[in-house]
C-alpha positions in Angstrom: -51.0 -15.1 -122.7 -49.5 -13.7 -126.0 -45.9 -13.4 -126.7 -46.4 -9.2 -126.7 -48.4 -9.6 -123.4 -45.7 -11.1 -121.6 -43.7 -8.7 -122.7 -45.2 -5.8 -122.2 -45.8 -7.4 -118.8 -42.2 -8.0 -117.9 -41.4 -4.6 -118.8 -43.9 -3.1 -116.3 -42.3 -5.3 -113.5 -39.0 -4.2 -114.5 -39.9 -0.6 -114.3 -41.4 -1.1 -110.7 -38.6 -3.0 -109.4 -36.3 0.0 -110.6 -38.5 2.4 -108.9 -38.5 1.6 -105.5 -35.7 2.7 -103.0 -33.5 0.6 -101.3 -33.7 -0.3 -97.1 -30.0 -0.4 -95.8 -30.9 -0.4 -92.0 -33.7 -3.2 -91.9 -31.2 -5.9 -91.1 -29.3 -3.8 -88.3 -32.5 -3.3 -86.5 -33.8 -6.5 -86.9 -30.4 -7.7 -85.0 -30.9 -5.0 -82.4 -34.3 -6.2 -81.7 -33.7 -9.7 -81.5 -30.7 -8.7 -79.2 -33.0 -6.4 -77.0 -35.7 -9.4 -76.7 -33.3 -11.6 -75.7 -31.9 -9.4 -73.1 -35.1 -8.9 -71.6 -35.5 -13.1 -71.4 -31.8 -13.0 -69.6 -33.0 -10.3 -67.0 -36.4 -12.0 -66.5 -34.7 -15.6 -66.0 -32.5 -13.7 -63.5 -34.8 -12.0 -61.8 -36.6 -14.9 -61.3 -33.6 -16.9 -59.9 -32.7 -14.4 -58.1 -36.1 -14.0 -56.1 -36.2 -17.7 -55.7 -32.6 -17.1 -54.3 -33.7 -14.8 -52.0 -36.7 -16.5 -50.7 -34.2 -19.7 -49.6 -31.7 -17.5 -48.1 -33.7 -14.7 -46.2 -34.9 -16.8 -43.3 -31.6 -18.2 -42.7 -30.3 -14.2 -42.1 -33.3 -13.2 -40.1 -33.1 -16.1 -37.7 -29.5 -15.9 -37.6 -28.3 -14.8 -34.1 -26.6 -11.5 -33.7 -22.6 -11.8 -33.0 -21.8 -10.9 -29.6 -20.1 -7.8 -28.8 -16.3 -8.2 -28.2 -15.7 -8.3 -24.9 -14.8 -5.0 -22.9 -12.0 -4.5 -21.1 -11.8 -3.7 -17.5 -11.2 -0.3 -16.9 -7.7 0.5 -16.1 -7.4 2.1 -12.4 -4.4 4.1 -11.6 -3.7 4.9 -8.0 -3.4 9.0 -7.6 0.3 10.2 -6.6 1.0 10.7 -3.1 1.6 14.5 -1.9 4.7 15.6 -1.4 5.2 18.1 1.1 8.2 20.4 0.8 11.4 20.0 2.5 12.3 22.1 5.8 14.6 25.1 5.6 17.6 26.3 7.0 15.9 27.5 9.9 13.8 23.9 10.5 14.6 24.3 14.1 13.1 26.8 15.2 9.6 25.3 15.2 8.0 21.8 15.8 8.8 19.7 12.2 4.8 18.3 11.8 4.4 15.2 10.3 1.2 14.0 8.1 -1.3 12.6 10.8 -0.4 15.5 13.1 2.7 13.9 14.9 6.0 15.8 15.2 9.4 14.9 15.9 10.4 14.8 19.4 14.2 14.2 19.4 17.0 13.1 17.0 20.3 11.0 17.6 23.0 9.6 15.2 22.9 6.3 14.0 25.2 3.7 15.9 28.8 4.3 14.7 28.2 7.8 12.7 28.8 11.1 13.7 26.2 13.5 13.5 23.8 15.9 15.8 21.5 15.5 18.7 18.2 17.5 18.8 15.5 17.6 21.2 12.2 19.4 21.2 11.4 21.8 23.5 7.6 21.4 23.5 7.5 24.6 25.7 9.3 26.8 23.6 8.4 24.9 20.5 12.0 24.6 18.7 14.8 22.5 19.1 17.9 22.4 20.6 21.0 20.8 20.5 22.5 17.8 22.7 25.9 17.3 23.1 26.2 16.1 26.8 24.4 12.7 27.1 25.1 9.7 24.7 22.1 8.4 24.1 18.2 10.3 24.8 14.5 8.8 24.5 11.9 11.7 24.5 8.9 10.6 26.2 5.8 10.5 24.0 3.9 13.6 26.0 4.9 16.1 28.3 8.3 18.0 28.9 10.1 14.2 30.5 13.8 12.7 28.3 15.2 9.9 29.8 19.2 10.2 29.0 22.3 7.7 29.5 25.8 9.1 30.1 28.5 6.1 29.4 29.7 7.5 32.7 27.2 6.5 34.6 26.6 2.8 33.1 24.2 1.4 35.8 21.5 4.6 35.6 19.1 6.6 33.5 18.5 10.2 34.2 15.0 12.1 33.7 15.5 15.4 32.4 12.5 18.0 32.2 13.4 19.9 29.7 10.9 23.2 30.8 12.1 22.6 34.3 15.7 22.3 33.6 16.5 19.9 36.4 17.8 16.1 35.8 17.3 13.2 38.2 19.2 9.8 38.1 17.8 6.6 39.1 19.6 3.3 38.8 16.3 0.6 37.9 18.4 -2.3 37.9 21.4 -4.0 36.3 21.6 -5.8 33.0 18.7 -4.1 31.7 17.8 -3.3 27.9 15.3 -2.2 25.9 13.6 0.6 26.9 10.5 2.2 26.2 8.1 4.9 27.3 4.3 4.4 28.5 1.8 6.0 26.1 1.2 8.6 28.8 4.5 9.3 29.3 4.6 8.6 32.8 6.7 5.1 33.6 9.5 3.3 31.1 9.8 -0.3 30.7 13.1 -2.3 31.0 13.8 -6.1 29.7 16.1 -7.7 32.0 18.8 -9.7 30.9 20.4 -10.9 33.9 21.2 -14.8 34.1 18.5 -16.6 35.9 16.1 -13.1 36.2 14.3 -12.6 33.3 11.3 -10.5 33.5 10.8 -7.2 33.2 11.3 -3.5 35.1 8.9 -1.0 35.0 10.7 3.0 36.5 7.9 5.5 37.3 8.8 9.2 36.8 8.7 9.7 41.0 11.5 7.1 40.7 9.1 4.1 41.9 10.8 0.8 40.6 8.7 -2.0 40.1 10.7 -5.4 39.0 8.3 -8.6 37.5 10.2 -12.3 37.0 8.5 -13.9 33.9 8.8 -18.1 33.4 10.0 -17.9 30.0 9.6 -22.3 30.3 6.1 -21.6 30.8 6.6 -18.2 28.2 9.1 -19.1 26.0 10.8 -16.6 23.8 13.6 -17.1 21.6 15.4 -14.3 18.7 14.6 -11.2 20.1 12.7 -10.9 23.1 12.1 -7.3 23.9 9.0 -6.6 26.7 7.0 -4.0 25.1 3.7 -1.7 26.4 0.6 -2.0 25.2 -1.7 0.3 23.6 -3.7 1.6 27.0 -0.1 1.1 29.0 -1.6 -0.9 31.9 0.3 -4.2 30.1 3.0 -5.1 28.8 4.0 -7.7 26.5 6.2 -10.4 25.4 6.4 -12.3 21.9 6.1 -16.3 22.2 7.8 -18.5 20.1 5.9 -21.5 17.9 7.8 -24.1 19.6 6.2 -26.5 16.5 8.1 -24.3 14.1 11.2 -24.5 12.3 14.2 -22.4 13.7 16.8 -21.2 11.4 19.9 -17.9 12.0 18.2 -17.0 8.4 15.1 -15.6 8.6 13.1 -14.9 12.4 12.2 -17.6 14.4 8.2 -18.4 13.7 6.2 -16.9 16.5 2.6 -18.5 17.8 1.7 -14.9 19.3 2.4 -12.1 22.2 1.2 -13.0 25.8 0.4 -10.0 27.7 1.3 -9.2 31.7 0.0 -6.5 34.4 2.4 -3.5 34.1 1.7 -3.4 37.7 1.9 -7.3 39.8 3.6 -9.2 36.5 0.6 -11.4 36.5 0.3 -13.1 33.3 -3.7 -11.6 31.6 -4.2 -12.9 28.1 -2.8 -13.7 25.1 -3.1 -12.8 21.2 -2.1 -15.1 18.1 -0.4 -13.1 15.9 2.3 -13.9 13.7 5.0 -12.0 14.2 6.7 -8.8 16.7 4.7 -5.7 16.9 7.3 -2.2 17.1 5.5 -1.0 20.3 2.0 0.3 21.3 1.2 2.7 18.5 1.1 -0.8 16.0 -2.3 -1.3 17.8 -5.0 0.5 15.7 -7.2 2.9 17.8 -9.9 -0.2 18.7 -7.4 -2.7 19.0 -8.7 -4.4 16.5 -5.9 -4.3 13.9 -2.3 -4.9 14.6 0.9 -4.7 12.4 4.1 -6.6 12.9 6.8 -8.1 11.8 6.6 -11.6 10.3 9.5 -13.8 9.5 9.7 -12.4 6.4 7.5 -9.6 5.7 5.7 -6.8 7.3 1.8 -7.8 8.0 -1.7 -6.5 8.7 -3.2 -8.8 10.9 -6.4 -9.3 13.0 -5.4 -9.0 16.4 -7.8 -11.7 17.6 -7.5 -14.4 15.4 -3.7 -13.5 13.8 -5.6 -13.5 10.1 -3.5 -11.4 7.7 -4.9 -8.7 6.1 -2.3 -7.5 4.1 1.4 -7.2 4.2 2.9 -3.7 4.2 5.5 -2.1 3.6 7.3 -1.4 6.7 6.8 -2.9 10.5 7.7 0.2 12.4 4.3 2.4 12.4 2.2 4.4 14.5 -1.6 4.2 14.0 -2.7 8.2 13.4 -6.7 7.1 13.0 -9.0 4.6 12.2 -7.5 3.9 9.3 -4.2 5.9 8.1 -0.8 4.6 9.2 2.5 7.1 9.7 5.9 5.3 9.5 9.3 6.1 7.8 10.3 4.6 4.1 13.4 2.4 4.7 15.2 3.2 2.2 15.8 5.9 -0.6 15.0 9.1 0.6 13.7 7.9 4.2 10.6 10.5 4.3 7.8 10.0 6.6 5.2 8.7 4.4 0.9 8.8 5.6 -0.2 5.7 4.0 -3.6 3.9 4.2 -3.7 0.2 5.5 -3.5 -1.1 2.0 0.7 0.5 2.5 -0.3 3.1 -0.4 1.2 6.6 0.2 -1.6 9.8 0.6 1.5 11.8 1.8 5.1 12.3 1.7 7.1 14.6 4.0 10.8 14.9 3.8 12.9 15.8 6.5 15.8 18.5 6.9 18.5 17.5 5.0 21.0 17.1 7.5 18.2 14.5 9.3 18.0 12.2 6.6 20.7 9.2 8.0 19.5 10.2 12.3 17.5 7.7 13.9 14.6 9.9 14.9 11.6 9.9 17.7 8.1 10.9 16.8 4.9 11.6 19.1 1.8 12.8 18.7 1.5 16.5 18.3 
């Protein structure tokens, strides 16, 4: 190639080098493309772990076992209120106070050593009136019959019928204690206490006196030894004292059960295991199958025939009013009669008048 050749040549190349416009972007978006590929290598390689990842750990949470539910609590029970009844008036006496179960009260007295009133009811006029001649009354459970003791006459009781008016004194016995009306109103019983005659007394209302000597070696009673009726009143009772059992001035003495005599002859009929005193015929339930007493340190439910406890309860002093509901009086605070099932939970609270609440009070049914 000649010398002008190459030179003319050159010049050419020159010119098109010159002419052709310059590319600022290529190298940018040859970065972001190498940047965008290798992205799409990352999310690929991740994917791909990711489903392998997956494909390990899935079983494992499927055939995992569910947690089991907490536990739920029992549901809390609250025992409804009992119903309070409101309080007598002013005028309380001139009408029968009724007590839940349908029982009313039949007389009142001060306690031992306080001063207070003495009511009675008259069932015939249905109010109460007021006693201020005897020292000491015991309505009988039905009928019109009080038996009253004047300190004046210390060797009798006197029947007074209250519709008839009239009063008839009968002396039953000496050294007697304890007494207590039939259910039918119709005899009281007497404990004797006279040295070397213990037994019992039983005084019909014709004045009939019927006196029954009891073996207490054969019988044996110790603490207190009260004869009582029972429920149907053609027995009476004594409680017998677990001669196996420890005695203490403490607490009661232990008791193996109550053994049961003819009201009538004194002969000696059966016998019931139960551990403690029942308060008197009304602690039988209806069908005798239930009895409360006192144990030697708590009030008890118990089966009459076999002397299992049931329950304890508050209070020993009760009368059954059914099947299944108990009357009694709360022993302390405000002293209302309370209706209570045989569980001792109130159903029904009645106060009395206010000027009742410290009197020892008789109650019968209605």
């Amino acid at each position: 190639m000649s010398t002008s050749l190459d030179e003319t040549l050159r010049t050419a190349v020159h010119d098109l080098a010159d002419g052709a416009a310059p590319a600022p972007d290529l190298a940018w978006r040859a970065l972001g493309r190498g940047r965008r590929l290798r992205r799409r290598r990352r999310v690929g390689t991740a994917a791909a772990a990711l489903v392998a990842v997956l494909a390990v750990a899935l079983p494992f949470v499927l055939l995992r076992p569910r947690p089991a539910p907490p536990p739920t609590a029992p549901p809390v029970t609250v025992d409804p209120l009992p119903v309070i009844r409101s309080a007598p008036g002013p005028d309380w006496a001139d009408g029968p106070l009724v007590l839940p179960g349908d029982w009313v009260v039949t007389g009142t007295q001060a306690r031992a050593g306080a001063a207070g009133p003495s009511y009675l009811l008259d069932r015939g006029r249905g109010r109460y009136f007021g006693n201020g001649r005897y020292d000491a009354v015991l309505p009988a459970p039905t009928g019109s019959l009080v038996a009253v003791w004047d300190d004046d006459r210390p060797r009798q009781v006197g029947l007074v019928d209250v519709v008839r008016g009239t009063t008839r004194w009968y002396e039953p016995g000496r050294a007697l204690g304890s007494p207590n009306w039939s259910p039918d109103g119709r005899s009281l019983l007497f404990t004797s206490n006279r040295v070397g005659h213990p037994g019992f007394v039983v005084l019909d209302v014709d004045g009939t006196v019927r006196s029954h000597a009891v073996d207490t070696g054969r019988y044996p009673c110790t603490d207190s030894c009260p004869f009582l009726w029972s429920r149907d009143g053609r027995e009476v009772l004594l409680p017998q004292t677990d001669p196996s059992g420890p005695r203490s001035e403490a607490v009661r003495h232990p008791r193996r059960g109550v053994q049961f005599f003819a009201a009538d002859s004194g002969r000696p009929t059966r016998f019931e295991p139960l551990p403690g005193d029942p308060a008197g015929p009304w602690a039988w339930s209806p069908d005798g199958r239930l009895v409360v007493v006192q144990g030697q340190k708590e009030p008890l439910l118990v089966e009459a025939a076999t002397g299992r406890v049931v329950n304890p309860l508050p209070v020993a002093d009760v009368v059954w009013v059914g099947d299944d509901r108990l009357l009694y009086r709360r022993p302390y605070g405000s002293r209302d009669f309370v209706l209570a099932d045989t569980t001792g939970r109130e159903l029904v609270r009645q106060p009395l008048p206010e000027d009742l609440a410290l009197a020892e009070v008789t109650i019968a049914p209605r």
